[in-house]
C-alpha positions in Angstrom: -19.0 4.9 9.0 -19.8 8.5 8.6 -16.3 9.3 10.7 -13.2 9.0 9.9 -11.6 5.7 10.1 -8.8 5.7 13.0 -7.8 1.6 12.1 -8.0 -0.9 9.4 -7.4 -4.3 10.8 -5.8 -6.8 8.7 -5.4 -10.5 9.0 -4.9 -13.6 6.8 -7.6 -15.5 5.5 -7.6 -18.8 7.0 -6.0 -21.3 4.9 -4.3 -18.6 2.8 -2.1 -16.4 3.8 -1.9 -14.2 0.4 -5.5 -13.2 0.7 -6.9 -11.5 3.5 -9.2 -9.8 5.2 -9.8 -6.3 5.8 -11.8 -4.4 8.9 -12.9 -0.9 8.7 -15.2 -0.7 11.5 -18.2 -3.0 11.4 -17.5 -4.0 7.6 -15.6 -6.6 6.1 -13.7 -6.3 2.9 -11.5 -9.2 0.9 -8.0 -8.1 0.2 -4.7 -9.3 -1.0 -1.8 -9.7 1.0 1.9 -10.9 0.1 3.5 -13.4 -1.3 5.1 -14.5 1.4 2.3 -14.2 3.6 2.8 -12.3 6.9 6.1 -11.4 8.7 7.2 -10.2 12.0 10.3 -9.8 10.5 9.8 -8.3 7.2 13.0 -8.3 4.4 13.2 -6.6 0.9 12.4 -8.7 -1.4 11.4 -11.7 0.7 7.6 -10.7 -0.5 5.4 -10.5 2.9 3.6 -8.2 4.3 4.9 -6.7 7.5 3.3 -7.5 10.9 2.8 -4.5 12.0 0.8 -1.1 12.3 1.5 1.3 9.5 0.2 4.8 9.7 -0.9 5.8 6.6 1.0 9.1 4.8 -0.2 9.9 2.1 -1.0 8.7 -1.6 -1.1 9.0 -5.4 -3.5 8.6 -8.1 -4.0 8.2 -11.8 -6.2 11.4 -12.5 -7.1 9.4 -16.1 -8.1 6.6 -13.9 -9.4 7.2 -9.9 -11.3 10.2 -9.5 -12.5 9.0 -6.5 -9.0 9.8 -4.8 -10.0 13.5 -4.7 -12.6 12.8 -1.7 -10.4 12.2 0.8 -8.9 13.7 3.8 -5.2 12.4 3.0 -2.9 14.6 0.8 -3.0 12.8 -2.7 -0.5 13.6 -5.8 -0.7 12.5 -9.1 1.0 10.1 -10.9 2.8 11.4 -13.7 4.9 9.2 -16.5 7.8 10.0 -14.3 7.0 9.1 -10.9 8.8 5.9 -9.4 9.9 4.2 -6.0 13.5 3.3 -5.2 14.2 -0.2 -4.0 17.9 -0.5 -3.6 19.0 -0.6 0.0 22.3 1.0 -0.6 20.7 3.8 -2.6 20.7 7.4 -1.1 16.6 7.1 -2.0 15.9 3.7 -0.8 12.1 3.7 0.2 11.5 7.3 -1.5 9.5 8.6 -4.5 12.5 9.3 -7.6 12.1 11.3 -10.3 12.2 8.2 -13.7 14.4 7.3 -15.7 16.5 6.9 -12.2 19.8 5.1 -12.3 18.9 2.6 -9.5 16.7 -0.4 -9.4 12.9 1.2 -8.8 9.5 0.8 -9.3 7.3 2.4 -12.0 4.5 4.0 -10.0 2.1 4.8 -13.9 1.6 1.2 -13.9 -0.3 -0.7 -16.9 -1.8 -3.2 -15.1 -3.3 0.0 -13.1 -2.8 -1.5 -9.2 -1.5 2.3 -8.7 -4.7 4.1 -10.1 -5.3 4.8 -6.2 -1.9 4.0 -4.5 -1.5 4.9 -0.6 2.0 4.8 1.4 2.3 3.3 4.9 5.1 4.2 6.7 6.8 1.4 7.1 10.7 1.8 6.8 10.5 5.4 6.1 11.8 6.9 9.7 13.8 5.8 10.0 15.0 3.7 6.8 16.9 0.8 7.6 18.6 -1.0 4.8 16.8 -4.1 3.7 13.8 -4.1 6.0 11.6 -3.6 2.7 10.1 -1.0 0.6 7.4 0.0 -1.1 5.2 -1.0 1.5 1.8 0.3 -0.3 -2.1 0.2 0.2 -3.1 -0.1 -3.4 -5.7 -2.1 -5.7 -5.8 -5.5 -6.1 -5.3 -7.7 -9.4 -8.4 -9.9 -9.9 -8.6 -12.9 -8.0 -6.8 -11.1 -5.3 -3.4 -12.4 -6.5 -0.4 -11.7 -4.0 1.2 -8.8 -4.0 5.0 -7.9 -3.2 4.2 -7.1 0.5 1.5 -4.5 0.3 -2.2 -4.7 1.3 -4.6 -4.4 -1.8 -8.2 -4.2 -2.6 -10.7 -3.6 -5.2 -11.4 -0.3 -6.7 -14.7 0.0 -5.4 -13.2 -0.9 -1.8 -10.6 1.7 -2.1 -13.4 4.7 -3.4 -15.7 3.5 -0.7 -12.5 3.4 2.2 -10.8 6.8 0.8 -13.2 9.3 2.2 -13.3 7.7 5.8 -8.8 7.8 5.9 -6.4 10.3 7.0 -2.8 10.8 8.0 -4.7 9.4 11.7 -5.7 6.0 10.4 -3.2 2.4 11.1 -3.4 -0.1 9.1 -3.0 -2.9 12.0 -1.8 -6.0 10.4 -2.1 -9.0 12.6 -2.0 -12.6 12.9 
């Protein structure tokens, strides 16, 4: 895996469809998936992780945290105390980084539970934004266990590092059934 990686194929595990797993390339990684397992027609809020292929953008890190984010062919920010992620479908920023406090409902992106230490955005619902189709659509870290997440694709830290020098702005994540 010396190349760049152009897909990550995702799919449920069998008999749960909050964990998953991951492809990239010949290897096999465990990840989590959403709550509401996987959607062909995703909602905000409804908790599932969309079926679909997300290129990936871009991403942030925790500099105190993920060093490991700097080797890596995607452009990576930091996370600072004032970085978040609108939520509200109404709002002019729906599915858009905001600078916190924010006066809509968002997402704190210097998290203490540390899923965002290596955070990467998919662009699903970004071009175009349609109300309600879900945001926040991320590639991040993984609690332990592999708990559910709120519709993004996660995995462990030491997935991510390994993972992070073989992405780019070229690489899907290909979520299927």
């Amino acid at each position: 895996m010396r190349t760049g990686l152009r897909t990550l194929v995702v799919r449920a595990r069998p008999g749960d469809g909050t964990k998953g797993l991951l492809q990239a390339g010949k290897l096999v990684f465990s990840c989590a998936l959403g709550r509401g397992g996987i959607s062909a027609n995703k909602r905000e809020g409804d908790g599932a992780t969309p079926l679909a292929a997300m290129r990936i953008l871009s991403g942030y890190f925790r500099n105190d945290q993920f060093a490991g984010a700097r080797r890596t062919r995607l452009a990576m920010a930091p996370i600072g105390p004032d970085l978040g992620w609108c939520e509200v479908p109404d709002d002019r920023n729906y599915n858009r980084p905001v600078r916190i406090p924010y006066g809509a409902s968002h997402e704190r992106m210097k998290r203490d539970d540390r899923l965002y230490d290596a955070c990467l955005v998919l662009d699903w619902n970004i071009a175009p934004r349609r109300r309600g189709r879900g945001s926040a659509i991320f590639f991040h870290l993984a609690r332990p266990g592999f708990t559910p997440t709120q519709g993004c694709v996660a995995v462990t830290a030491q997935t991510m590092a390994r993972l992070l020098p073989l992405l780019s702005d070229r690489t899907v994540v290909k979520v299927i059934r």
